[in-house]
C-alpha positions as CSV (number, residue, x, y, z in Angstrom):
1,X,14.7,9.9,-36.6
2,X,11.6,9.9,-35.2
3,X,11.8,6.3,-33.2
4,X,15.3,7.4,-32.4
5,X,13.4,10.1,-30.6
6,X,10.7,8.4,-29.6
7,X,13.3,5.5,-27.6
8,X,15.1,8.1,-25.9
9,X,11.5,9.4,-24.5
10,X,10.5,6.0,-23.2
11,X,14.1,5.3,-22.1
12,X,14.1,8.7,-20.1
13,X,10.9,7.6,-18.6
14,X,11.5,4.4,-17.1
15,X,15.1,5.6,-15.7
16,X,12.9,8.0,-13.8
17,X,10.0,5.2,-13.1
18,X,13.0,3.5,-11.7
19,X,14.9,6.1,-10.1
20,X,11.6,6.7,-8.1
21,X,11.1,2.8,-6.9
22,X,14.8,2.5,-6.2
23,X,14.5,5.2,-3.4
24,X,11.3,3.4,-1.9
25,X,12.2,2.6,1.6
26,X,11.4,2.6,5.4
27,X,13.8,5.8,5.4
28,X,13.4,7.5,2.4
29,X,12.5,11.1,2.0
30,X,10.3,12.2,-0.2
31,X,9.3,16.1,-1.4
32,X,5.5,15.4,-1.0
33,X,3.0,13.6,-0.6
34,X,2.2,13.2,-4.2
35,X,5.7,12.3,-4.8
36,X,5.5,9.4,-2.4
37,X,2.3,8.1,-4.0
38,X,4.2,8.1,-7.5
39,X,7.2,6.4,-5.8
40,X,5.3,3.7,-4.2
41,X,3.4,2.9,-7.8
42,X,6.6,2.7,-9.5
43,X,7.7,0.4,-7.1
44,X,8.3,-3.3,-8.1
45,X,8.9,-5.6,-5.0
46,X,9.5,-8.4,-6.5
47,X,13.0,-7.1,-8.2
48,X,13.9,-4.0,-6.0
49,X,16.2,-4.5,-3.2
50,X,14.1,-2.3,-0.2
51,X,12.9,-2.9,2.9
52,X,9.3,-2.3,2.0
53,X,9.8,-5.4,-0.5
54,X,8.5,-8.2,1.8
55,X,5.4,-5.9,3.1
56,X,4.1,-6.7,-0.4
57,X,5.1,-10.7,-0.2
58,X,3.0,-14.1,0.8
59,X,3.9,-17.2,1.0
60,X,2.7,-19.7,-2.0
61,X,-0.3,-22.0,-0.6
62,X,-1.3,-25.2,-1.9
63,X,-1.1,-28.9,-1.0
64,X,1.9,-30.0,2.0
65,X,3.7,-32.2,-0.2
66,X,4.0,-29.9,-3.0
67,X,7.8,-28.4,-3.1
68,X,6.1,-24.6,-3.9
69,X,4.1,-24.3,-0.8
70,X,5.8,-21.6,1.8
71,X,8.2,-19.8,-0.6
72,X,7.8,-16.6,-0.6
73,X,5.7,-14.8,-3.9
74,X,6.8,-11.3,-4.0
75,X,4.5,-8.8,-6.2
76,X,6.2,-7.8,-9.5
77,X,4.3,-4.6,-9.3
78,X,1.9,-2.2,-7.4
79,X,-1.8,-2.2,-8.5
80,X,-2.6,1.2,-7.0
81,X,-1.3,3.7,-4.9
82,X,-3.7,6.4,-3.3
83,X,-3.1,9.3,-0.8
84,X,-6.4,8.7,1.0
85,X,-5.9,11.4,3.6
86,X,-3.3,14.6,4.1
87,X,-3.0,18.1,6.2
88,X,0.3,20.0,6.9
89,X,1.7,17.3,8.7
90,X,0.0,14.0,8.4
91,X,-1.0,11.8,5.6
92,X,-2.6,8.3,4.7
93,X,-1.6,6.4,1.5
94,X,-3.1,3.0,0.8
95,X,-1.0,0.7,-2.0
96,X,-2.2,-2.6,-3.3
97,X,-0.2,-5.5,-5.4
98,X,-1.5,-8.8,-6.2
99,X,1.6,-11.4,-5.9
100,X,1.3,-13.7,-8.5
101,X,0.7,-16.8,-6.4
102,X,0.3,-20.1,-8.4
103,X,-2.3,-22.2,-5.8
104,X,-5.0,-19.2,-5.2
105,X,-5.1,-15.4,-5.8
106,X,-3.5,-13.3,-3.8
107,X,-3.7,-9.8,-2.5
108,X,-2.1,-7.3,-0.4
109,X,-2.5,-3.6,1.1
110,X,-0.4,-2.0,3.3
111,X,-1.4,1.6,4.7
112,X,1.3,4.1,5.6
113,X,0.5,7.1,7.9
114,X,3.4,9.9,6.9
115,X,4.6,12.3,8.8
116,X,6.0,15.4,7.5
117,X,9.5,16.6,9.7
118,X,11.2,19.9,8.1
119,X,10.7,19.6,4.4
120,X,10.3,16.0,3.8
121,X,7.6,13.7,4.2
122,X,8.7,10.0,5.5
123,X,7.1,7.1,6.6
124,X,6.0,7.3,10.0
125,X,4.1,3.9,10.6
126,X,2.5,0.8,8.6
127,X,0.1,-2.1,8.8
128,X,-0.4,-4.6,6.3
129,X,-3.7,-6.5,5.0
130,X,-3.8,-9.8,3.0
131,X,-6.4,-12.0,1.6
132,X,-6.0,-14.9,-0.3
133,X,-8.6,-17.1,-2.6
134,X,-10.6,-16.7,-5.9
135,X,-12.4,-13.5,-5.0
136,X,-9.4,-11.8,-3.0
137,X,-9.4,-8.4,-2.6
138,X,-8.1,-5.6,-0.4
139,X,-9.3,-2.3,-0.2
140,X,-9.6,0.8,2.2
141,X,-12.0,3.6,2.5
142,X,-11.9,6.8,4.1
143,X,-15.1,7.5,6.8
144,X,-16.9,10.4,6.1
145,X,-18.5,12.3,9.0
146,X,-20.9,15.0,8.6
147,X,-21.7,15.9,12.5
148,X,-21.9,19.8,13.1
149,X,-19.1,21.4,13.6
150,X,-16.9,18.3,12.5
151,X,-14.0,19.2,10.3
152,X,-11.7,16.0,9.1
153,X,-8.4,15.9,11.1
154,X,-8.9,18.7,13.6
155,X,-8.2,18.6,17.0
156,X,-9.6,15.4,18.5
157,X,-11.2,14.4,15.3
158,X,-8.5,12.4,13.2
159,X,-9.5,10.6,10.3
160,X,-10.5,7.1,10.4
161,X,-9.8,4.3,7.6
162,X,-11.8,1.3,7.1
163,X,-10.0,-1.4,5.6
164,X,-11.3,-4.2,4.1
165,X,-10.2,-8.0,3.1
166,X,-12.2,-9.9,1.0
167,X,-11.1,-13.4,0.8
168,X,-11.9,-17.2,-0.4
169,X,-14.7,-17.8,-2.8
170,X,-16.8,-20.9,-4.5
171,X,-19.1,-20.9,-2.0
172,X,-16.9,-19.6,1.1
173,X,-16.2,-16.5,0.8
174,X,-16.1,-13.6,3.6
175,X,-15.1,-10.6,4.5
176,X,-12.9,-9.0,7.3
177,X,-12.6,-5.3,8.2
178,X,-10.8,-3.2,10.4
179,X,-10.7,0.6,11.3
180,X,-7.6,2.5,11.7
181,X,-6.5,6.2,12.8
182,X,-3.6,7.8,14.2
183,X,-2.3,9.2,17.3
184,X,1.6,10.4,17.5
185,X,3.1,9.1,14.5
186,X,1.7,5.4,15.1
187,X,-1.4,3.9,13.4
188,X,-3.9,2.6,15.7
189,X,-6.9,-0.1,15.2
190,X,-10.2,1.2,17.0
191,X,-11.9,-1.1,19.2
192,X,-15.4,-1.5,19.4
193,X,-16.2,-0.1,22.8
């Protein structure tokens, strides 16, 4: 009786895990933000038919003759999903997956700036980060301000997120960042002026 029970619990739970990552795409609606985040970590590129699938795909690396090198490696599942940023209408989600590449590690982060249009939030824009080699990484940060008067997302003061790509390692490893905001639905990368 009671693992009879207990399979129909874990059954119920991943038709809804995959009732979630089934209705991850470019045009999906979603009821909140939350609901997005929990959408995008169920989602499994490698095996779900969406759009969004080859945002978290590289191609294999390794040596020209070998027969591997260029197909793509799709991620079999996220590693995190995090809203990093949200108001009424606006709101920054960073998701990471780590394809499993056979030549070198592998990892990727795409950022998604939603925008919220009646009830539903949808994906407005997205940019993707890889890095590839033993110490590969790819993460994102929100900047924190503390001028006077400065309140996070106001008029003329949207946020800003710093992403990062850490790649290579065994003696040549570096890193590359890259700041981002928003203006009218599109992400945009700030220049150094």
């Amino acid at each position: 009786m009671k693992t009879t029970i207990a399979t129909a619990i874990l059954l119920l739970v991943l038709s809804a895990a995959s009732s979630l990552a089934a209705d991850f795409g470019r045009q999906s609606a979603f009821e909140s933000v939350e609901a997005f985040v929990a959408a995008a970590a169920a989602f499994q590129p490698a095996t779900t038919k969406s759009d969004l699938s080859a945002l978290f795909t590289v191609p294999e690396l390794g040596q020209p003759e070998d027969p591997k090198t260029g197909t793509p490696i799709a991620a079999t599942s996220i590693q995190s999903s995090v809203a990093l940023w949200s108001n009424d209408t606006d709101a920054l989600v960073f998701v990471t997956a780590a394809p499993p590449t056979d030549a070198t590690h592998s990892a990727v982060g795409v950022l998604f700036l939603l925008g919220r249009s009646h009830k539903s939030w949808r994906i407005s824009d997205r940019q993707r980060f890889a890095a590839t080699g033993k110490e590969a990484e790819v993460s994102a940060e929100l900047a924190a301000y503390a001028g006077a008067g400065y309140r996070l997302g106001t008029e003329g003061h949207a946020p800003v997120v710093t992403v990062k790509e850490s790649h290579g390692g065994r003696g040549y490893a570096y890193q590359a960042s890259v700041s981002n905001t928003f203006n009218a639905s599109r992400l945009q990368r700030l220049e150094l002026k």
